[in-house]
N, C-alpha and C positions, 0 to 999 in steps of 0.2 A: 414459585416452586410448582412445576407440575405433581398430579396426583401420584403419578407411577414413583415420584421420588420420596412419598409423604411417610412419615412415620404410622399411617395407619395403616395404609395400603402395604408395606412394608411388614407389619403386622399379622397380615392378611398370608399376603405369601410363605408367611413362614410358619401359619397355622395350616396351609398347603404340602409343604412341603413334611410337615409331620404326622400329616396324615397319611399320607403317600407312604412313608417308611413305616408306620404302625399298624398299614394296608399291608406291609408286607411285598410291595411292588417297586420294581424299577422303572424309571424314568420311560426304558424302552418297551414294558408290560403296559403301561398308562398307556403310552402314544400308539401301539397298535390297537388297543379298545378304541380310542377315535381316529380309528383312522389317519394320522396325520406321521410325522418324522419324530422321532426322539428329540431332534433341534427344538424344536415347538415347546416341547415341554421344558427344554432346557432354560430356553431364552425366557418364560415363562416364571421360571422357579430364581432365577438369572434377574429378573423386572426388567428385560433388555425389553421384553413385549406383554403388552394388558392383558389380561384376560376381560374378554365381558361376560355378562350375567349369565347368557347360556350355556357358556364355554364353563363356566365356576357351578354353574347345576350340573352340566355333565359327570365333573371332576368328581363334585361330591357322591352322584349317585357311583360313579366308580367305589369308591373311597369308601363306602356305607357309613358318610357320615351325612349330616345336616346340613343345609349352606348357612345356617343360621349357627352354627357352630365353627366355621370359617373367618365369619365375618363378625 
């Protein structure tokens, strides 16, 4: 089983994606901060695509949470 399919990472994503709503933000508000397409966060929140570590300290400093509170 790759990691992206893992019940932790899995875990991970959806402490992601509740933070994002409890931001107050839509998918498309996130992905203009970094610069990138709403897709990105889609597939992201989706585990179609990883995030790495910098891309997840981004998220959080979006997010005003902790990455340590993600993960």
């Amino acid at each position: 089983m790759s990691t992206i399919a893992s019940k932790e990472y899995r875990a991970i994503i959806e402490r992601l994606i509740k933070a994002r709503k409890d931001a107050g933000l839509t998918q498309v508000e996130v992905a203009d901060q970094l610069g990138k397409p709403q897709s990105f966060i889609s597939k992201v929140e989706s585990r179609e695509r990883r995030l790495d570590i910098i891309e997840l300290k981004q998220l959080a400093k979006i997010y005003k949470v902790n990455v340590s509170d993600l993960i």
